[in-house]
N, C-alpha and C positions, 0 to 999 in steps of 0.2 A: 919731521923731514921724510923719513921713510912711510910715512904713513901718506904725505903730500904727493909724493913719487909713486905710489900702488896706486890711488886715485886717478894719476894723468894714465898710469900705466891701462887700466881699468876703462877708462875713455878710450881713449886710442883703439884698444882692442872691440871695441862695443863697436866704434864708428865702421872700424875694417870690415869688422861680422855685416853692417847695416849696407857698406857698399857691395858687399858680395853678394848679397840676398837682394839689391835692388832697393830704394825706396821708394816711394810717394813722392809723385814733387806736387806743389799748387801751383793750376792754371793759370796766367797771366792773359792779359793781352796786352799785344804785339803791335808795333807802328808799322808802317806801311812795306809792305812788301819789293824785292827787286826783282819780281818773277818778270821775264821777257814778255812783250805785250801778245808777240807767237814766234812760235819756233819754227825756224829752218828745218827742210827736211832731211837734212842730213843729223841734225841736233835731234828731230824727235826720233831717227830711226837710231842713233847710236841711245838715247833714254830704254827705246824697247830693247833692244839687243846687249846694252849694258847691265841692265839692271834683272833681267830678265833669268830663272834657274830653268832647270831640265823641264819637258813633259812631264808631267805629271799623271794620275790614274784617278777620274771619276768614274761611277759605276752609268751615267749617262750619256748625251751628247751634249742636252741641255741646251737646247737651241733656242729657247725661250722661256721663259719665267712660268711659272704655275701661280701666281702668287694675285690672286684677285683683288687683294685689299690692299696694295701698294698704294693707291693714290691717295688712301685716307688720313697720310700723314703731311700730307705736302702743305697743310696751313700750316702748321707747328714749325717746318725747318728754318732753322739759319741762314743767312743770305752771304755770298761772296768766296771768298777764301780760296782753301782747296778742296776736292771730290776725292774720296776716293771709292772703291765698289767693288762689285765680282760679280759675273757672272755675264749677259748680251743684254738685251733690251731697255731692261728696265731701271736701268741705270740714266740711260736719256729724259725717260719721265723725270728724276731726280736733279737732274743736270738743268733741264730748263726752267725748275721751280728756285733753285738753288742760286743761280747765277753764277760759279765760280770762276775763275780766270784761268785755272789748269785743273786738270780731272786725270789721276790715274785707275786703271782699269786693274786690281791684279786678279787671276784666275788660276789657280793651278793646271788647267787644260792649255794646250798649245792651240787645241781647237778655236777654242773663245778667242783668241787673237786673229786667228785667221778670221772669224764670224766678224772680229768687230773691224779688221781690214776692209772685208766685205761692205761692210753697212759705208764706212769711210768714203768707199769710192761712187756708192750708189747715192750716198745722201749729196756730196759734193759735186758729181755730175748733173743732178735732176733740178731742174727749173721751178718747180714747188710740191706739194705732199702726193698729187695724183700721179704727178712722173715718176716720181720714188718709189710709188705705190707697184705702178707698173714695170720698172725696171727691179725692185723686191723680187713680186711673186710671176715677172715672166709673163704678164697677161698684157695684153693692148688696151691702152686707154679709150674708152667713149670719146666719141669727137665731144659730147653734150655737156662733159666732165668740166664743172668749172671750178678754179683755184678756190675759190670761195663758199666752194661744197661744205657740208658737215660732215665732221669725220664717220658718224653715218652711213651717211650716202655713198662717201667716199669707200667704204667697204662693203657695202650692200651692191655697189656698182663691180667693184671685181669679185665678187661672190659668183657673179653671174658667167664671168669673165672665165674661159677658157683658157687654161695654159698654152702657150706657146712655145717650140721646141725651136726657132729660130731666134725669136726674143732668148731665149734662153743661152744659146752659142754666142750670140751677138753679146747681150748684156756681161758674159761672161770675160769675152774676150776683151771687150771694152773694158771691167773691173781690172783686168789684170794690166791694159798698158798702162792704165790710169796709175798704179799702184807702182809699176817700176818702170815704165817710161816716163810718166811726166815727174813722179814724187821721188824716183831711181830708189827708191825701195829697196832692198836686196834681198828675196823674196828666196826660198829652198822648192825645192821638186816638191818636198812635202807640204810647204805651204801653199802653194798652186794647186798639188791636189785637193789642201783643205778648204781650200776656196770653192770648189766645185762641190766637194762635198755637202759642207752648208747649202750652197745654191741651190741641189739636186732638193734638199730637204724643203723648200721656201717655195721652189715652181712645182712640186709634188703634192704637199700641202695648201699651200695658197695659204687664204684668211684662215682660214680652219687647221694651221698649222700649230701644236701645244705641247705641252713638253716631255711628252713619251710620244714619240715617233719613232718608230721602230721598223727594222727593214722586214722584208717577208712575202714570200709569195709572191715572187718579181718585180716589187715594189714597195711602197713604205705603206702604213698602216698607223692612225695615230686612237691614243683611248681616248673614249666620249668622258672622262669622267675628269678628264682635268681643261682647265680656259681655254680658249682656241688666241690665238692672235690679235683677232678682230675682240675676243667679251674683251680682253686686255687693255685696248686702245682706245673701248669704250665705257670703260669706268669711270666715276667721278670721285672729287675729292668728298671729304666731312662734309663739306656745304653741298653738295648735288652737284658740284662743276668740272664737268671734263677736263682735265689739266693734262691729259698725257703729252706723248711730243708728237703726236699727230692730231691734238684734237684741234687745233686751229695751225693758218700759217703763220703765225708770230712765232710760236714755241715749234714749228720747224726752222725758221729764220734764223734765231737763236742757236739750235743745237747746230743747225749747217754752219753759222760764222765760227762756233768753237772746233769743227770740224776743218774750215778750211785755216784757221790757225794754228794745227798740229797740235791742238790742246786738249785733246783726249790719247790720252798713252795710253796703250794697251801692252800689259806686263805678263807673263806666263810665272808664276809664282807660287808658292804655295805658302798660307799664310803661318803656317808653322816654321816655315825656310829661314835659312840663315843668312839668304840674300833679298828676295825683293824689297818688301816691307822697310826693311831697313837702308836699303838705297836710297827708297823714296826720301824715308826720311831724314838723311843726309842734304839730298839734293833741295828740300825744303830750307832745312834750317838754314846749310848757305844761302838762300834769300831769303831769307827771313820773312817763312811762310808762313800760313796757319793751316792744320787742318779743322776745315768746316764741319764736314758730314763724313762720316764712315761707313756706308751699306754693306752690312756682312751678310745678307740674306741668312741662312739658317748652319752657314760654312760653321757655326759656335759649337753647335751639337755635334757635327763629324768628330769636331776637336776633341769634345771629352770624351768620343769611342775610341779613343786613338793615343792610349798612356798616357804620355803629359804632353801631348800636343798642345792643349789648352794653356799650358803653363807659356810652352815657347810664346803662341802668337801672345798674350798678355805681355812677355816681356818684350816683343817686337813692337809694341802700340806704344811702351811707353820710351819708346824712343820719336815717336813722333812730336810732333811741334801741335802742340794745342792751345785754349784757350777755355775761358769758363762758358761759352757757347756749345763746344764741339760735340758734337753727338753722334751714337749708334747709331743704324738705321739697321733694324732683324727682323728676320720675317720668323715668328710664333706658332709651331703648327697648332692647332683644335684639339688632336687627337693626346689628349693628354695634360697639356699646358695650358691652356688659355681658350675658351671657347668664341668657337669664331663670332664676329659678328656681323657678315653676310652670309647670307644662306648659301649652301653650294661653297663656299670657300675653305680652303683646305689649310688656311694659318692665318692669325692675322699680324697687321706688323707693327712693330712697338718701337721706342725709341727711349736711350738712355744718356743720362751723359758721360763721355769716355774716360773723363778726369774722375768721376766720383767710382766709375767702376774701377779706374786704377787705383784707385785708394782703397777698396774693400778689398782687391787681389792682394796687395801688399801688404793690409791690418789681419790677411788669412781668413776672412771671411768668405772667398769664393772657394768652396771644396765642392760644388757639382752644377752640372749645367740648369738647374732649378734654380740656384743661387741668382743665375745671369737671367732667365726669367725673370725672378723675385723684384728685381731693377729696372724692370723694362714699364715702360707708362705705356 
Protein backbone atom coordinates (compact mmCIF):
# COMPACT_ATOMS: atom_id res chain seq x y z
CA UNK A 1 0.00 0.00 0.00
CA UNK A 2 2.59 2.35 0.95
CA UNK A 3 4.78 1.41 -1.70
CA UNK A 4 1.33 1.87 -4.23
CA UNK A 5 1.02 5.47 -2.62
CA UNK A 6 5.26 6.51 -3.29
CA UNK A 7 4.37 5.45 -6.95
CA UNK A 8 1.23 7.91 -7.57
CA UNK A 9 3.16 10.15 -5.22
CA UNK A 10 6.24 9.74 -7.85
CA UNK A 11 3.80 10.43 -10.84
CA UNK A 12 2.30 13.27 -9.79
CA UNK A 13 5.53 14.97 -8.86
CA UNK A 14 7.25 13.84 -12.40
CA UNK A 15 4.02 15.22 -14.24
CA UNK A 16 4.29 18.78 -12.17
CA UNK A 17 8.26 18.91 -12.99
CA UNK A 18 7.08 18.01 -17.04
CA UNK A 19 4.52 20.96 -16.89
CA UNK A 20 6.73 23.38 -15.43
CA UNK A 21 9.60 22.79 -17.86
CA UNK A 22 6.99 22.80 -20.81
CA UNK A 23 6.32 19.75 -23.04
CA UNK A 24 6.26 18.59 -26.53
CA UNK A 25 2.97 18.30 -27.80
CA UNK A 26 2.13 16.35 -31.51
CA UNK A 27 1.04 18.43 -34.45
CA UNK A 28 -2.44 17.76 -35.40
CA UNK A 29 -4.49 19.00 -37.86
CA UNK A 30 -7.36 21.26 -37.42
CA UNK A 31 -10.88 21.56 -39.20
CA UNK A 32 -11.84 24.49 -40.59
CA UNK A 33 -11.23 27.66 -39.25
CA UNK A 34 -13.69 30.92 -37.93
CA UNK A 35 -11.15 33.61 -38.74
CA UNK A 36 -13.35 36.66 -40.14
CA UNK A 37 -13.44 36.70 -43.96
CA UNK A 38 -11.76 40.61 -43.20
CA UNK A 39 -11.48 42.72 -40.61
CA UNK A 40 -13.09 46.10 -39.76
CA UNK A 41 -10.82 48.79 -39.36
CA UNK A 42 -11.36 49.48 -36.21
CA UNK A 43 -10.93 45.42 -35.27
CA UNK A 44 -7.53 45.48 -37.21
CA UNK A 45 -6.38 48.67 -35.51
CA UNK A 46 -7.20 47.51 -31.93
CA UNK A 47 -5.16 43.74 -33.28
CA UNK A 48 -2.14 46.26 -33.82
CA UNK A 49 -2.35 48.31 -30.75
CA UNK A 50 -3.69 45.34 -28.53
CA UNK A 51 -1.31 43.05 -29.12
CA UNK A 52 1.40 45.13 -29.93
CA UNK A 53 4.83 45.77 -26.81
CA UNK A 54 7.05 48.85 -26.56
CA UNK A 55 9.68 50.05 -29.50
CA UNK A 56 12.07 48.12 -29.42
CA UNK A 57 16.14 48.48 -30.48
CA UNK A 58 17.59 47.18 -33.98
CA UNK A 59 21.01 48.13 -34.76
CA UNK A 60 19.33 49.03 -38.38
CA UNK A 61 16.36 50.63 -40.11
CA UNK A 62 15.96 47.64 -42.22
CA UNK A 63 13.99 49.03 -44.83
CA UNK A 64 14.33 46.20 -47.05
CA UNK A 65 15.53 42.67 -47.05
CA UNK A 66 19.19 41.72 -48.04
CA UNK A 67 18.26 38.43 -48.52
CA UNK A 68 18.68 37.26 -52.34
CA UNK A 69 17.60 33.76 -52.15
CA UNK A 70 14.32 34.34 -50.70
CA UNK A 71 12.38 33.21 -53.51
CA UNK A 72 14.15 29.77 -53.81
CA UNK A 73 11.88 28.35 -51.35
CA UNK A 74 8.40 29.32 -52.48
CA UNK A 75 7.95 25.71 -54.44
CA UNK A 76 8.24 23.92 -51.09
CA UNK A 77 5.61 26.08 -48.86
CA UNK A 78 2.39 25.19 -47.55
CA UNK A 79 -0.64 26.79 -48.84
CA UNK A 80 -3.56 28.53 -46.63
CA UNK A 81 -3.65 28.98 -43.10
CA UNK A 82 -2.03 31.64 -41.20
CA UNK A 83 1.41 33.94 -42.01
CA UNK A 84 3.26 35.09 -39.75
CA UNK A 85 6.87 36.97 -40.38
CA UNK A 86 9.15 40.06 -39.45
CA UNK A 87 10.65 42.32 -41.05
CA UNK A 88 9.06 44.89 -44.59
CA UNK A 89 9.02 43.41 -48.00
CA UNK A 90 9.64 40.40 -48.18
CA UNK A 91 7.10 38.92 -46.43
CA UNK A 92 4.67 39.93 -49.54
CA UNK A 93 6.79 37.64 -51.72
CA UNK A 94 5.71 34.80 -49.13
CA UNK A 95 2.30 36.00 -48.68
CA UNK A 96 1.30 35.74 -52.38
CA UNK A 97 3.00 32.15 -52.66
CA UNK A 98 1.40 31.03 -49.60
CA UNK A 99 -2.20 32.19 -49.92
CA UNK A 100 -3.15 32.57 -46.16
CA UNK A 101 -6.30 34.19 -45.02
CA UNK A 102 -4.69 36.37 -42.11
CA UNK A 103 -0.89 37.28 -41.98
CA UNK A 104 0.66 38.74 -38.82
CA UNK A 105 3.56 40.95 -39.27
CA UNK A 106 5.64 41.08 -35.69
CA UNK A 107 8.77 43.21 -35.69
CA UNK A 108 10.40 44.38 -32.73
CA UNK A 109 10.93 48.07 -34.59
CA UNK A 110 7.94 50.34 -34.33
CA UNK A 111 9.55 51.46 -37.61
CA UNK A 112 8.49 48.23 -39.53
CA UNK A 113 4.84 49.18 -38.71
CA UNK A 114 5.00 52.36 -39.84
CA UNK A 115 6.96 50.90 -43.14
CA UNK A 116 4.41 48.36 -43.49
CA UNK A 117 1.45 51.23 -42.90
CA UNK A 118 3.19 52.89 -45.66
CA UNK A 119 3.13 50.05 -48.24
CA UNK A 120 -0.88 49.58 -46.88
CA UNK A 121 -1.89 52.81 -48.21
CA UNK A 122 0.18 52.89 -51.38
CA UNK A 123 -0.61 49.33 -52.50
CA UNK A 124 -4.36 50.00 -51.75
CA UNK A 125 -4.66 53.23 -53.41
CA UNK A 126 -2.71 52.28 -56.77
CA UNK A 127 -4.48 50.92 -59.75
CA UNK A 128 -1.94 48.20 -60.68
CA UNK A 129 2.12 47.37 -60.08
CA UNK A 130 3.49 50.65 -62.18
CA UNK A 131 1.19 53.16 -59.94
CA UNK A 132 2.55 51.41 -56.95
CA UNK A 133 5.70 51.59 -58.51
CA UNK A 134 5.39 55.28 -58.92
CA UNK A 135 3.57 56.29 -55.81
CA UNK A 136 6.67 53.80 -53.91
CA UNK A 137 9.71 55.60 -55.26
CA UNK A 138 8.06 59.20 -55.89
CA UNK A 139 8.93 59.06 -59.65
CA UNK A 140 6.15 59.80 -62.59
CA UNK A 141 4.97 57.01 -64.45
CA UNK A 142 5.78 56.76 -68.47
CA UNK A 143 2.61 57.42 -70.24
CA UNK A 144 4.18 54.15 -72.45
CA UNK A 145 4.13 52.07 -69.02
CA UNK A 146 1.79 49.33 -69.66
CA UNK A 147 -0.07 47.09 -66.82
CA UNK A 148 1.21 44.33 -68.46
CA UNK A 149 4.99 45.16 -68.52
CA UNK A 150 7.56 42.77 -67.00
CA UNK A 151 8.63 43.34 -63.79
CA UNK A 152 11.77 44.22 -65.77
CA UNK A 153 10.69 46.73 -67.58
CA UNK A 154 8.74 47.76 -64.92
CA UNK A 155 12.07 48.77 -63.09
CA UNK A 156 14.37 49.48 -65.77
CA UNK A 157 11.55 52.21 -66.69
CA UNK A 158 11.85 53.93 -63.20
CA UNK A 159 15.64 53.49 -63.09
CA UNK A 160 15.43 56.07 -65.48
CA UNK A 161 12.87 57.97 -63.70
CA UNK A 162 13.82 61.01 -61.77
CA UNK A 163 12.48 61.61 -58.36
CA UNK A 164 9.98 63.93 -57.66
CA UNK A 165 9.69 66.23 -54.69
CA UNK A 166 5.90 67.07 -55.37
CA UNK A 167 4.98 63.41 -56.11
CA UNK A 168 6.69 63.10 -52.84
CA UNK A 169 4.53 65.89 -50.60
CA UNK A 170 1.47 64.77 -52.53
CA UNK A 171 2.02 60.88 -52.16
CA UNK A 172 2.69 61.42 -48.66
CA UNK A 173 0.02 63.48 -47.75
CA UNK A 174 -2.22 61.26 -49.56
CA UNK A 175 -0.75 58.03 -47.38
CA UNK A 176 -1.38 59.62 -44.41
CA UNK A 177 -5.44 60.75 -44.89
CA UNK A 178 -5.61 57.27 -46.47
CA UNK A 179 -4.52 55.88 -43.16
CA UNK A 180 -6.55 58.01 -40.70
CA UNK A 181 -9.08 59.58 -42.59
CA UNK A 182 -10.57 56.92 -44.57
CA UNK A 183 -9.27 53.63 -42.30
CA UNK A 184 -9.52 56.35 -38.89
CA UNK A 185 -6.38 54.78 -37.90
CA UNK A 186 -5.13 56.56 -34.79
CA UNK A 187 -1.88 57.24 -35.84
CA UNK A 188 0.88 59.20 -33.02
CA UNK A 189 3.08 62.34 -34.02
CA UNK A 190 5.72 59.68 -34.06
CA UNK A 191 4.14 57.51 -36.35
CA UNK A 192 3.52 60.28 -38.92
CA UNK A 193 6.97 61.06 -38.64
CA UNK A 194 7.89 57.39 -39.30
CA UNK A 195 5.99 57.52 -42.26
CA UNK A 196 8.02 60.11 -43.69
CA UNK A 197 10.94 58.75 -42.63
CA UNK A 198 10.57 55.43 -44.56
CA UNK A 199 9.37 57.62 -47.51
CA UNK A 200 12.46 60.03 -47.47
CA UNK A 201 14.49 56.53 -47.70
CA UNK A 202 12.28 55.05 -50.92
CA UNK A 203 12.13 58.66 -53.08
CA UNK A 204 16.05 58.99 -52.23
CA UNK A 205 16.79 55.63 -53.09
CA UNK A 206 14.53 54.64 -55.60
CA UNK A 207 15.04 50.92 -57.29
CA UNK A 208 18.58 50.98 -56.05
CA UNK A 209 17.26 51.44 -52.53
CA UNK A 210 19.04 48.06 -50.17
CA UNK A 211 19.55 47.46 -46.83
CA UNK A 212 22.14 49.67 -45.40
CA UNK A 213 21.06 53.04 -46.32
CA UNK A 214 22.52 55.16 -44.22
CA UNK A 215 22.23 59.00 -43.78
CA UNK A 216 25.33 61.28 -44.43
CA UNK A 217 26.48 64.12 -46.21
CA UNK A 218 23.11 65.74 -46.68
CA UNK A 219 21.71 62.94 -47.80
CA UNK A 220 21.51 59.00 -47.68
CA UNK A 221 23.97 56.95 -49.13
CA UNK A 222 23.28 53.09 -49.61
CA UNK A 223 26.48 50.16 -49.80
CA UNK A 224 27.03 48.44 -53.34
CA UNK A 225 27.63 45.36 -51.66
CA UNK A 226 24.17 44.26 -50.60
CA UNK A 227 20.58 43.63 -53.19
CA UNK A 228 19.20 46.76 -54.35
CA UNK A 229 15.28 46.66 -54.46
CA UNK A 230 14.93 46.13 -58.01
CA UNK A 231 17.85 42.53 -57.93
CA UNK A 232 15.11 41.66 -55.04
CA UNK A 233 11.90 41.87 -57.24
CA UNK A 234 13.74 40.27 -59.88
CA UNK A 235 14.63 36.89 -58.54
CA UNK A 236 13.32 33.82 -59.44
CA UNK A 237 12.20 30.77 -57.66
CA UNK A 238 14.16 26.81 -57.87
CA UNK A 239 12.50 26.51 -61.17
CA UNK A 240 13.80 29.98 -62.84
CA UNK A 241 10.30 31.76 -62.22
CA UNK A 242 9.98 35.16 -60.95
CA UNK A 243 7.33 34.82 -58.11
CA UNK A 244 7.92 37.97 -56.23
CA UNK A 245 4.69 40.17 -55.49
CA UNK A 246 5.59 42.48 -58.22
CA UNK A 247 6.79 40.08 -60.79
CA UNK A 248 3.30 39.87 -62.38
CA UNK A 249 -0.24 41.53 -61.77
CA UNK A 250 -1.87 38.43 -60.34
CA UNK A 251 0.45 38.15 -57.30
CA UNK A 252 -0.23 42.19 -56.91
CA UNK A 253 -3.86 41.50 -57.18
CA UNK A 254 -3.56 39.03 -54.57
CA UNK A 255 -1.34 40.86 -52.01
CA UNK A 256 -3.74 44.27 -52.77
CA UNK A 257 -7.18 42.11 -51.82
CA UNK A 258 -5.37 40.83 -48.59
CA UNK A 259 -4.50 44.39 -48.14
CA UNK A 260 -7.83 45.85 -48.53
CA UNK A 261 -9.24 43.09 -46.06
CA UNK A 262 -7.15 44.40 -43.01
CA UNK A 263 -5.55 41.01 -43.24
CA UNK A 264 -1.97 41.68 -42.91
CA UNK A 265 -1.39 43.00 -39.07
CA UNK A 266 1.39 44.63 -38.56
CA UNK A 267 2.56 44.08 -34.63
CA UNK A 268 5.60 45.94 -32.95
CA UNK A 269 7.08 42.88 -30.87
CA UNK A 270 9.77 41.39 -29.97
CA UNK A 271 9.99 37.84 -30.38
CA UNK A 272 11.44 36.98 -27.06
CA UNK A 273 8.45 39.37 -25.45
CA UNK A 274 5.95 38.31 -23.13
CA UNK A 275 3.31 39.88 -25.31
CA UNK A 276 2.97 39.73 -29.00
CA UNK A 277 3.75 36.27 -30.14
CA UNK A 278 1.62 34.99 -27.60
CA UNK A 279 -1.49 37.34 -28.35
CA UNK A 280 -1.33 36.21 -31.64
CA UNK A 281 -1.56 32.97 -30.52
CA UNK A 282 -4.49 33.24 -28.43
CA UNK A 283 -6.24 35.20 -30.93
CA UNK A 284 -5.65 31.99 -33.24
CA UNK A 285 -6.63 29.38 -31.12
CA UNK A 286 -10.01 31.05 -30.42
CA UNK A 287 -10.71 30.53 -34.03
CA UNK A 288 -9.46 27.73 -34.46
CA UNK A 289 -6.50 28.66 -36.68
CA UNK A 290 -3.49 27.22 -37.90
CA UNK A 291 -0.26 28.51 -38.18
CA UNK A 292 1.10 27.89 -41.86
CA UNK A 293 4.49 29.47 -42.24
CA UNK A 294 6.63 31.21 -39.93
CA UNK A 295 9.50 33.62 -41.58
CA UNK A 296 11.90 34.36 -38.85
CA UNK A 297 14.53 35.70 -41.40
CA UNK A 298 17.83 35.39 -39.28
CA UNK A 299 15.92 37.24 -35.91
CA UNK A 300 17.19 33.17 -34.42
CA UNK A 301 20.81 34.02 -34.18
CA UNK A 302 20.16 37.58 -32.43
CA UNK A 303 18.31 35.20 -29.96
CA UNK A 304 21.24 33.18 -28.98
CA UNK A 305 23.53 36.53 -28.62
CA UNK A 306 21.08 37.55 -26.10
CA UNK A 307 21.19 35.02 -22.76
CA UNK A 308 18.22 32.93 -23.07
CA UNK A 309 16.24 34.88 -25.39
CA UNK A 310 16.35 31.83 -27.47
CA UNK A 311 14.77 29.91 -24.89
CA UNK A 312 11.75 32.59 -24.41
CA UNK A 313 10.92 32.82 -28.18
CA UNK A 314 10.91 28.53 -28.37
CA UNK A 315 8.43 28.78 -25.49
CA UNK A 316 6.47 31.54 -27.13
CA UNK A 317 6.12 29.19 -30.70
CA UNK A 318 4.87 26.54 -28.64
CA UNK A 319 2.00 28.14 -27.72
CA UNK A 320 1.12 28.76 -31.23
CA UNK A 321 -1.51 26.55 -32.98
CA UNK A 322 0.07 24.28 -35.58
CA UNK A 323 -0.16 21.35 -37.52
CA UNK A 324 2.31 18.66 -39.03
CA UNK A 325 2.59 21.04 -42.25
CA UNK A 326 3.78 24.27 -40.44
CA UNK A 327 7.07 25.50 -41.24
CA UNK A 328 10.07 27.83 -40.44
CA UNK A 329 11.06 30.02 -43.09
CA UNK A 330 15.15 31.44 -42.04
CA UNK A 331 17.41 33.08 -43.86
CA UNK A 332 21.15 31.14 -43.32
CA UNK A 333 23.97 33.37 -43.70
CA UNK A 334 27.21 31.85 -45.99
CA UNK A 335 29.65 33.25 -43.76
CA UNK A 336 29.98 30.39 -41.56
CA UNK A 337 26.81 28.26 -41.74
CA UNK A 338 25.77 27.01 -44.97
CA UNK A 339 27.32 28.15 -48.15
CA UNK A 340 25.41 30.26 -50.32
CA UNK A 341 24.17 29.03 -53.38
CA UNK A 342 24.00 32.19 -55.56
CA UNK A 343 26.72 34.02 -56.14
CA UNK A 344 26.89 37.40 -54.65
CA UNK A 345 24.33 36.23 -51.97
CA UNK A 346 24.93 36.80 -48.56
CA UNK A 347 22.60 33.60 -46.84
CA UNK A 348 20.58 31.31 -48.08
CA UNK A 349 17.17 30.42 -46.78
CA UNK A 350 16.12 27.11 -45.46
CA UNK A 351 13.01 25.79 -44.02
CA UNK A 352 12.12 23.53 -41.12
CA UNK A 353 9.33 22.14 -39.42
CA UNK A 354 8.27 24.16 -36.34
CA UNK A 355 6.60 20.95 -34.61
CA UNK A 356 9.81 18.77 -35.04
CA UNK A 357 12.06 21.79 -33.74
CA UNK A 358 9.75 22.06 -30.74
CA UNK A 359 10.23 18.67 -29.97
CA UNK A 360 14.30 18.68 -30.07
CA UNK A 361 13.87 22.18 -27.72
CA UNK A 362 12.12 20.18 -25.31
CA UNK A 363 14.08 16.48 -25.62
CA UNK A 364 17.23 19.52 -24.83
CA UNK A 365 18.59 18.91 -28.02
CA UNK A 366 18.81 22.52 -29.03
CA UNK A 367 21.84 23.96 -26.90
CA UNK A 368 23.22 26.49 -29.81
CA UNK A 369 22.13 28.25 -32.82
CA UNK A 370 24.16 25.61 -35.11
CA UNK A 371 21.69 23.05 -33.54
CA UNK A 372 18.65 25.25 -35.41
CA UNK A 373 20.84 25.36 -38.51
CA UNK A 374 21.45 21.55 -38.19
CA UNK A 375 17.40 21.42 -38.92
CA UNK A 376 17.11 23.56 -41.49
CA UNK A 377 16.67 21.78 -45.20
Amino acid sequence: MAHGLRLRQFAIAAALAMAACGTARTPARRGPDTLPAQLGDQEFWSLVTDFSEPNGYFRSDNFLSNELAFQRVLTELPNGGVYMGVGPEQNFTYLVAIHPKLAFIVDIRRGNLDEQLLYKAFIEMSHDRADFLSRLFARRRSTDLASSATVDALFAAYDEAPPSQQLFDDNLRAARDWLVGRHGFQLTDQDLAGLEHVYTAFFEGGPQLNYSFLSGNGGFRAATYFPSYEDLMTQTDSHGEQRSYLATEENFRALQAMEKRNAIVPVVGNFAGPKAIRSVAKYLKDHDATVTAFYTSNVEMYLFQQADDWRKFYANVAELPIDDTSTFIRSVSGRGFQASLIPGARANTRLSSIGGLEKAFHAGRIRGYGDVIAMSR
